[in-house]
DRENTI-528853 format. One record per residue (C-alpha): residue in one letter; x, y, z. Coordinates in steps of 0.1 Angstrom, whole numbers, plus 5000, padded with zeros to 4 digits. Example, Ala and Ser with C-alpha at 12.3 -4.5 7.8 and 13.67 -1.06 7.14 Angstrom:
2
A512349555078 S513749895071 
//
This chain:
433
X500050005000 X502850255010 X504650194979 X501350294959 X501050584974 X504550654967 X504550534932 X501350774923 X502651074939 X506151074923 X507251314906 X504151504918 X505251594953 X505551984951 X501651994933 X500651784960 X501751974988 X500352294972 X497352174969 X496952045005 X498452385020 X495652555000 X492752285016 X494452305051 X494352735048 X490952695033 X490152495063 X491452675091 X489652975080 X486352835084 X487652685118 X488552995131 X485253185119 X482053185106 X481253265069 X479753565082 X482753695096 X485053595070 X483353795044 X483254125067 X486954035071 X487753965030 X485654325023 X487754495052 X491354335036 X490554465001 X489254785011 X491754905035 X495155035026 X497654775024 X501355005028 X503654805047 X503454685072 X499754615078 X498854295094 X495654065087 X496153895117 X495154225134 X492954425107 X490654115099 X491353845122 X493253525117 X489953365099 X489653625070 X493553645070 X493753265061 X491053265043 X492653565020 X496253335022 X494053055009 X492353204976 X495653394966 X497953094972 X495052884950 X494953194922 X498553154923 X498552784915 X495852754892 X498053024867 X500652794868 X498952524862 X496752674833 X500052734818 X501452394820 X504352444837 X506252154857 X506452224894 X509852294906 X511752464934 X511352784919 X507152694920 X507652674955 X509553024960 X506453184946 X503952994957 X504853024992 X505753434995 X502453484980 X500753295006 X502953445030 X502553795018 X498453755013 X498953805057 X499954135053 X499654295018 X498154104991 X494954004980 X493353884953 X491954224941 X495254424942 X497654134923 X495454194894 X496154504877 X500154404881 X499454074869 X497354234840 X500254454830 X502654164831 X500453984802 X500554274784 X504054304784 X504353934771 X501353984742 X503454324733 X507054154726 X504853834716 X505953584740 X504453274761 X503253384791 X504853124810 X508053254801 X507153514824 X504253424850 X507153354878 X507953744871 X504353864872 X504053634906 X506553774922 X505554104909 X502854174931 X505054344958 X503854654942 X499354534951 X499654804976 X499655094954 X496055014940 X494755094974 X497555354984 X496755554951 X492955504954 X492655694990 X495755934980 X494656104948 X492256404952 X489856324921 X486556174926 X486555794934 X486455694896 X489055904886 X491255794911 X490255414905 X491555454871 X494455604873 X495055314903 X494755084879 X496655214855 X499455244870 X499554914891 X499354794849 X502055024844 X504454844870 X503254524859 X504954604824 X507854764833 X508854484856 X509854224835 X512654404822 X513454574849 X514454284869 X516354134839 X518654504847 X518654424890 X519854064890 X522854154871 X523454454897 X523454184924 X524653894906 X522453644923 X523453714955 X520053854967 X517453624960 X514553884965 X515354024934 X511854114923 X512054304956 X515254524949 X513254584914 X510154644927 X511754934954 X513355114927 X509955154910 X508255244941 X510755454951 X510955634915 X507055654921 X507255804954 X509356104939 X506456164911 X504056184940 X505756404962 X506456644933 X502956664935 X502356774969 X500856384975 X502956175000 X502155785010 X503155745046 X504155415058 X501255185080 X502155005113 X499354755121 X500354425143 X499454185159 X501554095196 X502053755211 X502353385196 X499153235204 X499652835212 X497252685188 X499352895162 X502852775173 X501152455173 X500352405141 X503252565125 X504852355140 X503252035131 X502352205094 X506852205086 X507151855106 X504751745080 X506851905052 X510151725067 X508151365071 X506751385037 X509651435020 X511051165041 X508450905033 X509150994993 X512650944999 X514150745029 X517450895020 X516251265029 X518751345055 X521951175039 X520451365007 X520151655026 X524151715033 X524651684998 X521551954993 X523552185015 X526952194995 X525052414971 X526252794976 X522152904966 X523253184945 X520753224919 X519553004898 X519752734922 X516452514922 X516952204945 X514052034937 X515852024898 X519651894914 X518451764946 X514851634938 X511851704956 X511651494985 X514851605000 X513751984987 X510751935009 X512651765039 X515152135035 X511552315038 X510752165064 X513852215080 X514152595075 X510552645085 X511252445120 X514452675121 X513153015116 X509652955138 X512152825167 X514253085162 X511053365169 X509653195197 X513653195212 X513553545211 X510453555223 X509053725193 X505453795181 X503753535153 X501853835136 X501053855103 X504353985087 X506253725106 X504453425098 X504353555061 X507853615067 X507953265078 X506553075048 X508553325023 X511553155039 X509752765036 X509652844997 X512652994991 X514552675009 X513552524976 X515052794958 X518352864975 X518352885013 X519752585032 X520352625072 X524152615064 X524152865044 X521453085067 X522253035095 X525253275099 X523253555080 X520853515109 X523453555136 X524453855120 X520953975121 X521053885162 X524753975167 X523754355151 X521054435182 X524054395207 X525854685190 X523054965185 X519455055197 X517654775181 X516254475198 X515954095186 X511954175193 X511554465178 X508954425143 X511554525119 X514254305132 X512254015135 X510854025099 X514454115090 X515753795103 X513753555089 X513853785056 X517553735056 X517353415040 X517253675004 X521153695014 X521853325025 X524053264988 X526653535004 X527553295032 X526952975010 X529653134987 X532153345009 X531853185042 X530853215079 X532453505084 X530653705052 X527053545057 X527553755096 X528854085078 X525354045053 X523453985087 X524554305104 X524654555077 X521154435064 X519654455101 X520654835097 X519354885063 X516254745063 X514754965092 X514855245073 X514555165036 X510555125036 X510355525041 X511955555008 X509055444991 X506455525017 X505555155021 X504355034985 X506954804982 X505754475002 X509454314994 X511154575017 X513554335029 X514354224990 X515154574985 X517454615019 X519254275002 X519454394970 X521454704982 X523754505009 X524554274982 X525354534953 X527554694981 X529254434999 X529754194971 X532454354953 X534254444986 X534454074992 X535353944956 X538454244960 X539554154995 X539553744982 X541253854949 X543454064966 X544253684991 X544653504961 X547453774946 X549353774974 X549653414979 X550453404945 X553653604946 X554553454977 X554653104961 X556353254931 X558953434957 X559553064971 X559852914940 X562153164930 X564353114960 X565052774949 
//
């Protein structure tokens, strides 16, 4: 019987486990509240401006919230599945920030006009749109300014409905190859890339509205506290990750060593070199690591953080290993010993799950590097939102962006500049002889 079960879901694990986080978010939601109150909640999410950081948890409750997680994760899968696309690691990466971010930012109203503009930009240089749905997935960072421009602009509430729209389309299009221009700036290093893109629009964007005497301020709504049936079942939810992947593959954990010899710089899909059971046994890993690491702290599971939370379950398809993390995170915890900040403060506690966007900088320079990255993105990233007044969701892909465009070449120098002396001081030996 066991083998059955393992024979029909081969090569089908990833879909699988999409699926069945989409029924379990489905089903929590209507646990947690009545249909009633879950549509009050949905109207209240899509209604209500969504500049970072403003938490579902909190506006709606945790019903609508998962409930909103639930239809944007399935939207999300049905697109790629209508486009026939295999399900790799990468799947997961976007999958899994979108559920993640649909707790404090997106919904299904606001991804449209950016996912709209994205298909446009495909029918216009007459392409598949396959060949770029992971782009117009990911692209959604920008949802809040539907809402942000609808409540800023002072025309009537048509006018400014339109022009919403019309520029959410506008981002959608000018993403694509926009990104193209950021991941060379970064060179894979920063694994948010969309979000280092998507800042740079909304910062560009912020500058046209302020010329106009219009400013979008940033939002603070959150939720304190880690309630127990939610630790709980995060808990069990990433255990379940790690056994499936396990019961597909009894090798998981020898396969998993080998899994974490990968550096994760971009492109690096483990579910396409490692396969996908031992992929999901490294989700289910990270995810244990980084909900451990909140309640150690004794952090808050709002919103944000558990968004934060399953951003870094996908992207440990896509990437982000605990060897390769881990030191980025003590970066993150080692920076609030040396300035005002503490380990529970919002920022810093999205930040350090967030950091997994520069886990490739430790998989590729070392221990050492991956704690610089930590440190320096801790600082950045509380203050980078107010450069775009909150309409960039990815704020921490933007914070990694810039670390990595910065630090990167400082590190390739000081290694070249190793390597060189070394060099001439084994040619100086030689010589001697």
């Amino acid at each position: 019987m066991r083998e059955k079960i393992r024979n029909a879901l081969e090569g089908k694990e990833m879909f699988a486990f999409s699926i069945a986080t989409a029924l379990l978010l489905f089903i929590t939601a209507f646990l947690l509240a009545p249909p009633e109150e879950l549509l009050r909640g949905m109207i209240t999410i899509v209604l209500t401006r969504d500049a970072l950081v403003t938490d579902y948890f909190e506006l709606a409750g945790f019903g609508a919230a998962f409930l909103n997680a639930a239809l944007v994760l399935s939207f999300a899968i049905l697109l790629i599945r209508l486009q026939k696309i295999h399900f790799t690691g990468l799947t997961m990466a976007v999958l899994f920030i979108n559920a993640g971010f649909a707790l404090f930012g997106k919904n299904p109203v606001n991804v449209l006009p950016m996912l709209l503009g994205t298909w446009l930009y495909a029918r216009f240089h007459r392409a598949a749109m396959s060949n770029y749905i992971y782009t117009a997935l990911f692209g959604s960072c920008l949802a809040p300014m539907v809402t942000e421009l609808l409540y800023l602009l002072p025309f009537s509430f048509a006018a400014n409905l339109a022009v919403a729209v019309a520029v959410s389309v506008f981002a959608g299009f000018v993403l694509p190859p926009l990104s193209i221009h950021t991941a060379s700036m970064h060179m894979g290093y920063n694994l948010f890339n969309m979000g280092f893109a998507g800042g740079l629009f909304a910062f560009v964007m912020m500058c046209v509205l302020q010329s106009f005497g219009l400013e979008s301020n940033d939002v603070f709504i959150w939720s304190y506290g880690r309630p127990s049936w939610l630790l709980s079942g995060l808990y069990l939810y990433f255990a379940a990750a790690l056994l499936f992947g396990l019961y597909m593959d009894k090798k998981g954990l020898r396969s998993l060593l080998k899994l974490m010899r990968h550096s994760g710089r971009a492109v690096t899909d483990f579910a396409l070199t490692d396969g996908a059971p031992t992929t999901l046994v490294n989700m289910g890993v990270i995810g244990l690591l980084c909900t451990t690491y909140i309640v150690l702290i004794g952090g808050d599971l709002s919103g944000p953080v558990v968004g934060a939370i399953l951003t870094a379950f996908g992207f440990a398809a896509f990437g982000v290993h605990a060897k390769n993390y881990l030191p980025v995170l003590a970066g993150i915890l080692l920076s609030t010993f040396f300035s005002h900040m503490q380990p529970t403060t919002p920022g810093i506690q999205m930040g350090a799950v967030f950091a997994v966007g520069l886990a490739p900088i430790a998989g590729q320079f070392g221990i050492l590097a991956g704690i610089l990255a930590g440190m320096l993105h801790a600082a950045v990233v509380v203050c980078s939102s107010s450069l775009y007044g909150g309409l960039n969701l990815y704020n921490n892909g933007f914070s990694t962006g810039l670390v990595a465009i910065v630090l990167i070449p400082v590190l390739e120098s000081f290694i070249k500049g190793i390597q060189t002396k070394r060099e001439r001081k084994n040619s100086d030996v030689g010589d001697s002889y």
